[in-house]
C-alpha positions in Angstrom: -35.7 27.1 39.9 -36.2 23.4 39.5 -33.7 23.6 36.1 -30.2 23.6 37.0 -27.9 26.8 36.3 -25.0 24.9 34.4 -24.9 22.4 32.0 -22.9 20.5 33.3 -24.7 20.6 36.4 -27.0 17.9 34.6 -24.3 16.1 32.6 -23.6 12.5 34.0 -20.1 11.3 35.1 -19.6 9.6 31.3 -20.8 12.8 29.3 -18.5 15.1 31.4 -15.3 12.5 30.9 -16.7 12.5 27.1 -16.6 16.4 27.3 -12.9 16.9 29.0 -11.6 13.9 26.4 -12.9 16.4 23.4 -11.8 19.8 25.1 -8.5 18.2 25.6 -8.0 16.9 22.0 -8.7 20.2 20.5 -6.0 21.3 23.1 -3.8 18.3 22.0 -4.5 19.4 17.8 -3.7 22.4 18.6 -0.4 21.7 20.1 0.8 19.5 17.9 0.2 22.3 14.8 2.1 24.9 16.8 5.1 22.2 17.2 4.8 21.3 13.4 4.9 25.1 12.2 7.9 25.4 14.8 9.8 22.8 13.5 9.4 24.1 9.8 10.3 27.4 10.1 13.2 26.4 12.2 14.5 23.7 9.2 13.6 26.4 7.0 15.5 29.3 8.3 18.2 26.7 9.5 19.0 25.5 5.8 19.1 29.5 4.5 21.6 30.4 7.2 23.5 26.7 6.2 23.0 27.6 2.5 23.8 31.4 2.7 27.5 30.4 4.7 28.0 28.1 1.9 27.6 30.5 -1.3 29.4 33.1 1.3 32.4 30.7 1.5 32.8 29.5 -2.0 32.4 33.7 -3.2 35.0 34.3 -0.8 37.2 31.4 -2.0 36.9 32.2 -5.6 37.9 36.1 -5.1 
């Protein structure tokens, strides 16, 4: 068993750091989408409840 078991058994200090850095921006990517579809649906749903009060109010004040 001359071969190591790992890959990164045989990676040098720089490809392992180069490794983490890309694991770790996919992580990052993927964060940042999640936030983003968060903060969307939120407006969204926030300006229907807004808008909904509104037409609610002005129905109600007409009658």
């Amino acid at each position: 068993m001359t071969k190591p078991m790992f890959r990164a058994a045989s990676l040098t200090r720089t490809e392992r750091r180069t490794a983490s850095r890309r694991l770790w921006s996919g992580v990052g990517k993927r964060a940042s989408a999640f936030v983003f579809l968060l903060a969307k649906n939120l407006l969204f749903w926030g300006s229907m409840v807004i808008s909904g009060f509104a037409l609610y109010s002005l129905v109600a004040w007409l009658i």
